[in-house]
Structure formats: C-alpha cells, structure tokens
N, C-alpha and C positions, 0 to 999 in steps of 0.2 A: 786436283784430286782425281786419282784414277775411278773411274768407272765401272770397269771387271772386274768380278770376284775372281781370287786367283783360284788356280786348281791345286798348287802348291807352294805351303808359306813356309818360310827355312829362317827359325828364328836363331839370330846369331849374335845378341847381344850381349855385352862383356866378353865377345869374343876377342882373340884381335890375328892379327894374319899371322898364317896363311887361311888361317879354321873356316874365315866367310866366304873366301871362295874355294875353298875344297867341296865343303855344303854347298857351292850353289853348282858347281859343277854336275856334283850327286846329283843333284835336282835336276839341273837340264837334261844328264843323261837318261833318269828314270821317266819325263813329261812327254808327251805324245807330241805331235805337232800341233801346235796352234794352242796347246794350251798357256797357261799365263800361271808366272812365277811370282811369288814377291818374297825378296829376299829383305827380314829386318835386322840392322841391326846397331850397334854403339862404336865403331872402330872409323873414325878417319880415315886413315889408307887403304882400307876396304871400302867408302865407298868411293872413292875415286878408280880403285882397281879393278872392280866389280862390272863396272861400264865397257872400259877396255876391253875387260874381257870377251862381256855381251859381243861387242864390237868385233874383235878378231874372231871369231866363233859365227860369225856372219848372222846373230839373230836378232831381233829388235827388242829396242829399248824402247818401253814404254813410259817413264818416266822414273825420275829420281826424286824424292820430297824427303824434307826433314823440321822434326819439330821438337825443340826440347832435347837437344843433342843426341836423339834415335830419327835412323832413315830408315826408310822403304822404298828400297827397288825393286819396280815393274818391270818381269823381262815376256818377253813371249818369242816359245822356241818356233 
C-alpha cells in the first residue's frame, strides 16, 4: 500500500483506451515536480500502458495495486 497522499487522483474507471492515459498525461502535465499521482481506474490495457508510459516519460513509478478488478497507479513526476 502506498503511503503518499497524492496531490492528484485521475479517476478513470469504466474507461477504456486511449481515455486513461490521455487523463494521466493531463495530470503529469498540470503536477509540479515531485508531487504524486494516482491514477484509478477498470481497463486492463491501461494498466499495463500506463507504466510504460511513467517509464518512457522518465518519472517514477511508485507502485501499481489492484483489488476487485479496479487499480491504482502511483506515479510521482
């Protein structure tokens, strides 16, 4: 379980791609440095895409969890 509250939640469930990372893009673009994301939401291929992204975008992942088929990803820009 993550620790940080985030400073920005992008809730995106029942979404399904591209929607959850368009929103979380929005989000990283709009967060300051160092603050912390968490992106929720119900789409399979977003969250595996989601990560990647964090990843190519050079920012950390602070974790991925899922319960009851909704996740939350932790990013911090």
């Amino acid at each position: 379980m993550i620790k940080e509250k985030p400073d920005i939640v992008v809730d995106c469930r029942k979404e399904t791609c591209p929607i959850p990372l368009i929103e979380t893009r929005k989000a990283i673009n709009s967060a300051k440095t160092g603050q912390v994301i968490e992106v929720i939401g119900t789409h399979p291929v977003s969250k595996k895409e989601i990560p990647m992204a964090v990843e190519a975008m050079k920012l950390k992942l602070l974790g991925v969890e899922e319960n009851d088929g909704v996740w939350h990803i932790f990013i911090q820009k």
